[in-house]
MARBA-3410 file (N, C-alpha, C, O; in Angstrom, 1 decimal):
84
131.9,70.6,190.6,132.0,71.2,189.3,131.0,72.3,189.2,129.9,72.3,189.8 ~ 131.3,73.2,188.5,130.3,74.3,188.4,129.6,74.4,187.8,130.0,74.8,186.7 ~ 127.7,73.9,188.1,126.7,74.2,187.1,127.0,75.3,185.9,126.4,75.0,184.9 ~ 127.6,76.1,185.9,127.3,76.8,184.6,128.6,76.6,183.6,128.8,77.2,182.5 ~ 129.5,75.5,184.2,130.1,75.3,183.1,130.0,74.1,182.6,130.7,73.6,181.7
128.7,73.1,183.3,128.5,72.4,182.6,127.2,72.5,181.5,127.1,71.7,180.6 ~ 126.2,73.8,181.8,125.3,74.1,181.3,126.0,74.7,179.7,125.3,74.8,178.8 ~ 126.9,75.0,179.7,127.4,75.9,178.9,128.0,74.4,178.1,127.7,74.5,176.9 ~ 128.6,73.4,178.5,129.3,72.6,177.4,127.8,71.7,177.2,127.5,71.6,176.0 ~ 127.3,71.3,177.7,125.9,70.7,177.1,125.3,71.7,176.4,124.6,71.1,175.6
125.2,73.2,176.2,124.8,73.9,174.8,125.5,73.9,174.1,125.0,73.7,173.0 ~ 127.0,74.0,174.0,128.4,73.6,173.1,127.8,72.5,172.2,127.4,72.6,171.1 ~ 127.8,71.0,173.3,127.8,70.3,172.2,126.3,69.9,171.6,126.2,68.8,171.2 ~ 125.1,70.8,171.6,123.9,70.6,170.7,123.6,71.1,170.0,122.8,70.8,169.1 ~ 124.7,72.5,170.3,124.4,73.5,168.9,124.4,73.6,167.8,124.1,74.5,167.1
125.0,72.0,167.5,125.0,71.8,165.9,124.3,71.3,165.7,124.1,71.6,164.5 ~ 123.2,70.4,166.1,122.1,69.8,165.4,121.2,70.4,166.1,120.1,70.0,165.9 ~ 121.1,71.3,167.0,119.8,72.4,166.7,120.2,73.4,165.8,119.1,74.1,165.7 ~ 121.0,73.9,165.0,121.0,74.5,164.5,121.0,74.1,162.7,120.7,74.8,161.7 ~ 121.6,72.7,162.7,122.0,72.4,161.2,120.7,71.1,160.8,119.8,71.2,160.0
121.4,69.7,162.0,120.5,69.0,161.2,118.7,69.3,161.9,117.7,69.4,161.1 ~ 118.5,69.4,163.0,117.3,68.8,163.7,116.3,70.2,162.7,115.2,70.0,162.3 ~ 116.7,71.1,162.7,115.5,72.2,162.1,115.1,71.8,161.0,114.0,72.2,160.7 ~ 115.9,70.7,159.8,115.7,70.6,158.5,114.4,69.8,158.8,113.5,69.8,157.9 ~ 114.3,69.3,159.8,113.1,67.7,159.7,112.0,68.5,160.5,111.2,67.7,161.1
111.8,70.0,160.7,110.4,70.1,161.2,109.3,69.7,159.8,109.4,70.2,158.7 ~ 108.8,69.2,160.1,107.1,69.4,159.2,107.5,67.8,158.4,106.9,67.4,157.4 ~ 108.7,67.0,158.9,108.9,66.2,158.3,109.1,64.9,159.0,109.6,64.9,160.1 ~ 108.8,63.5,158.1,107.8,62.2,159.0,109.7,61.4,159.1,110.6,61.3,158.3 ~ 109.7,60.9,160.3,111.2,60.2,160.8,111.0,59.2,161.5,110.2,59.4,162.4
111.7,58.1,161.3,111.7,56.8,162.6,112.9,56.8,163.6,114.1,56.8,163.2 ~ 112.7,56.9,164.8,113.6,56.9,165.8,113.7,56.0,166.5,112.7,55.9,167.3 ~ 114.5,55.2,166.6,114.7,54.3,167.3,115.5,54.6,168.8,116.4,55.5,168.9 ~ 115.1,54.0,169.5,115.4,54.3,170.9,116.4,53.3,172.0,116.3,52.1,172.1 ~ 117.3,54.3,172.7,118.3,53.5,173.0,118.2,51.9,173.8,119.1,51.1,173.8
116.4,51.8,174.4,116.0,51.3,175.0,115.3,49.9,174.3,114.7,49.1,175.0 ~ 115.6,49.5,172.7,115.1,49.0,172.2,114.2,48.9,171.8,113.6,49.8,172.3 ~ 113.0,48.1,170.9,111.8,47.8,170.8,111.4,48.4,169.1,112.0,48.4,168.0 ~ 110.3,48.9,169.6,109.8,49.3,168.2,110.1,50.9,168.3,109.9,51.7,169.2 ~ 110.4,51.1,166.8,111.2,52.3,166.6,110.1,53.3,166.7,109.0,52.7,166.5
109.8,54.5,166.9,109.0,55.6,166.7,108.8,56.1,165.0,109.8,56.1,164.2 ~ 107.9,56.5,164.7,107.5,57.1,164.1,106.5,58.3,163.6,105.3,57.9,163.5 ~ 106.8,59.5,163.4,105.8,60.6,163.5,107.0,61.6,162.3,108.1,61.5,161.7 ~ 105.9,62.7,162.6,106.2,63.9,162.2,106.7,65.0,163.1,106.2,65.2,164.2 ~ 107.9,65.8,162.4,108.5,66.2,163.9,107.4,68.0,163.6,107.4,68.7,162.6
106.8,68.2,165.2,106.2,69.4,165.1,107.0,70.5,165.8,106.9,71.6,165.4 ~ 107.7,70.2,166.9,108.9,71.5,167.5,109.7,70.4,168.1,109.3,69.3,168.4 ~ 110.8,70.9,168.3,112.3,70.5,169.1,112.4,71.8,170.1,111.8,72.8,169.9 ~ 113.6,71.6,171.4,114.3,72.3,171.7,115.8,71.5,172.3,116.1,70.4,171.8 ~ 116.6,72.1,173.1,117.8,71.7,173.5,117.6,70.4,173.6,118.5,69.8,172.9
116.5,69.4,174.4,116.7,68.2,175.1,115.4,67.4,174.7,115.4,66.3,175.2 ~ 114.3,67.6,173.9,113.2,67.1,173.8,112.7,67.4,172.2,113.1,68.4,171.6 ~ 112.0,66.6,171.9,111.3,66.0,170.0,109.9,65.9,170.2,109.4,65.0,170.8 ~ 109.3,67.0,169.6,107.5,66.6,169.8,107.3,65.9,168.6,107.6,66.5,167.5 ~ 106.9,64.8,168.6,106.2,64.3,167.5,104.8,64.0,167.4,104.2,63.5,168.3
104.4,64.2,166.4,102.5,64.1,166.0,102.8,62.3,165.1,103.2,62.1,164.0 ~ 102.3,61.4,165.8,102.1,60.2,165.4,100.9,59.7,165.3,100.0,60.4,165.7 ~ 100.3,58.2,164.6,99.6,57.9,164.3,98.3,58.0,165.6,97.0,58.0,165.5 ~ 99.1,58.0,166.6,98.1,57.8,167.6,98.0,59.2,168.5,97.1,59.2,169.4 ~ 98.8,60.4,168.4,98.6,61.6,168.9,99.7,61.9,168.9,100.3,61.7,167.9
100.3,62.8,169.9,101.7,63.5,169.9,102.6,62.8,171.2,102.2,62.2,172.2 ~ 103.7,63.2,170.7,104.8,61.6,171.5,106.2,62.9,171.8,106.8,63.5,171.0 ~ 106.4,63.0,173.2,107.2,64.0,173.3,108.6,62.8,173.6,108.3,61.8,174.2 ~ 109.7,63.0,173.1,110.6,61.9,172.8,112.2,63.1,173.5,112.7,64.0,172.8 ~ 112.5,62.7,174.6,114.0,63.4,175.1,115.0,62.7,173.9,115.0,61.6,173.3
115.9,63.7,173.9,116.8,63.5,173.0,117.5,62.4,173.7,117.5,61.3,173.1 ~ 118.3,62.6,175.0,119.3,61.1,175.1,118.6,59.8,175.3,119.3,58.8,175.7 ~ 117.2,59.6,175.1,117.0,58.2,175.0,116.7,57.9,173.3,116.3,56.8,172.9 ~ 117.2,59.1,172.2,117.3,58.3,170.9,118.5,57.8,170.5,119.6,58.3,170.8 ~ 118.3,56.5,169.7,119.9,56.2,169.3,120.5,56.9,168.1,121.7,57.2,168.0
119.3,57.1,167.0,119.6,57.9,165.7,117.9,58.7,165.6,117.1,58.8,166.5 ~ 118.0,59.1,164.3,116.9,59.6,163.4,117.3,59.4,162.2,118.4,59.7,161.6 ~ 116.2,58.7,161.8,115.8,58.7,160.2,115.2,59.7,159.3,114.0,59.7,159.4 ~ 115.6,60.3,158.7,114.1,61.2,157.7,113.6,59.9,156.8,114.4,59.2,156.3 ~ 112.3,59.9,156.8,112.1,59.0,155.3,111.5,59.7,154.1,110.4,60.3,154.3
111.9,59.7,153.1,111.5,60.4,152.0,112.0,61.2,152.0,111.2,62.2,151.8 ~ 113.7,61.6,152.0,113.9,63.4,152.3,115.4,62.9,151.2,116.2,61.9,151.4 ~ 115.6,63.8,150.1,116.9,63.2,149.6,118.3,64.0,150.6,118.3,64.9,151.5 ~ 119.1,63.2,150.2,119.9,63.1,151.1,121.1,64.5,150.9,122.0,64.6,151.8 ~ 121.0,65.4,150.1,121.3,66.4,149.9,120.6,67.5,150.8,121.2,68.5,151.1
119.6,67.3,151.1,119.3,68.1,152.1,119.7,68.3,153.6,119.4,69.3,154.3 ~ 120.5,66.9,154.0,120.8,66.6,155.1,122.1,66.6,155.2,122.5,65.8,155.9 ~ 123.3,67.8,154.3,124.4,67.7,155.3,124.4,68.8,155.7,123.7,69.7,155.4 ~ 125.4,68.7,156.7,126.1,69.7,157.4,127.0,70.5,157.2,127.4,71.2,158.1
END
């Protein structure tokens, strides 16, 4: 298969939540739970890009790859601010 048309449908399919939802939640506190189980994360999200979530947590900053989350929560954010 040809790298660049797989590079090309893996930006296809992110470009909506880098674009719609993941930008709404910079500067803003979310629990992520992870596909791996356990105890969910929680921080504040300080930058994203294509494949990775910096968060600033209670204990420092937590760089979190996108395919090991299962969801994101915002907490405290009404829910009008989060469609699409």
């Amino acid at each position: 298969m040809d790298t660049e048309l797989v590079k090309e449908e893996a930006k296809s399919a992110t470009e909506p939540l880098i674009e719609g939802f993941i930008p709404k939640l910079v500067g803003k506190k979310i629990v992520i739970p992870l596909t791996t189980g356990g105890q969910p994360v929680t921080g504040t999200v300080e930058r994203y890009n294509p494949y990775e979530i910096l968060l600033q947590t209670t204990k420092g900053k937590l760089l979190v790859f996108k395919h090991a989350i299962a969801t994101i929560e915002p907490i405290d954010v009404p829910k009008k601010d989060f469609t699409l």
